[in-house]
N, C-alpha and C positions, 0 to 999 in steps of 0.2 A: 384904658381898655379899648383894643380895636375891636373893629364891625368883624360878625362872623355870620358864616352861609355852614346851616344843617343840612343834612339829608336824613329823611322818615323813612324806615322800611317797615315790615309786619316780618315777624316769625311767628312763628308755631312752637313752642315746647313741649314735649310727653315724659310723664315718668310713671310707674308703677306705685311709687311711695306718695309722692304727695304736688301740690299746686306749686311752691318753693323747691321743688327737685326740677319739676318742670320747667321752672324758670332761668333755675342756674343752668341747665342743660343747655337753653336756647342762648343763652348769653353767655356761655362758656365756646359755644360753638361759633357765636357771632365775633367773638373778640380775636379766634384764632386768624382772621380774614377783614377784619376791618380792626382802627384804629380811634382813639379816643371817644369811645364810646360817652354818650351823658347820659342821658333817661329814658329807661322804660318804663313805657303805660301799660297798664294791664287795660285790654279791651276787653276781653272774653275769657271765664273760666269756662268747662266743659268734661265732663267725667264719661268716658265708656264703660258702658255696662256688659258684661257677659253671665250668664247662668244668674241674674239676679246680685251680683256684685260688682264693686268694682272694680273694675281693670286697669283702667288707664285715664291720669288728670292730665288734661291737657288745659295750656293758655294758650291765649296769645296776644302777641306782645307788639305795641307801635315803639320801633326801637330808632333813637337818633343817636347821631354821632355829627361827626364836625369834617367840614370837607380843609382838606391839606392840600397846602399852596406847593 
């Protein structure tokens, strides 16, 4: 196994349905622009409320991948 170099970024994902719509959002979105994605950590769940309900779950995500020689 060779020595390898990540890079950590943070997104954000929102959905209307749920904290896992959320998430594929964000990493559906991340993978269309970066490549070999490995893990993401969920930092922060977060719900927007409007009129007493909810609206909007939001994460966010410390997301690595792997830097390409």
């Amino acid at each position: 196994m060779s020595d390898s170099v990540y890079k950590i970024i943070d997104l954000v994902g929102s959905s209307t349905t749920s904290w896992e719509d959320a998430a594929t959002t964000a990493i559906g979105r991340a993978s269309k622009s970066l490549r070999d994605l490995r893990i993401a950590d969920v930092q922060k769940l977060d719900i927007k409320i409007e009129d007493g309900k909810p609206a909007q779950f939001r994460i966010n995500l410390r997301l690595s991948f792997k830097f390409q020689d």
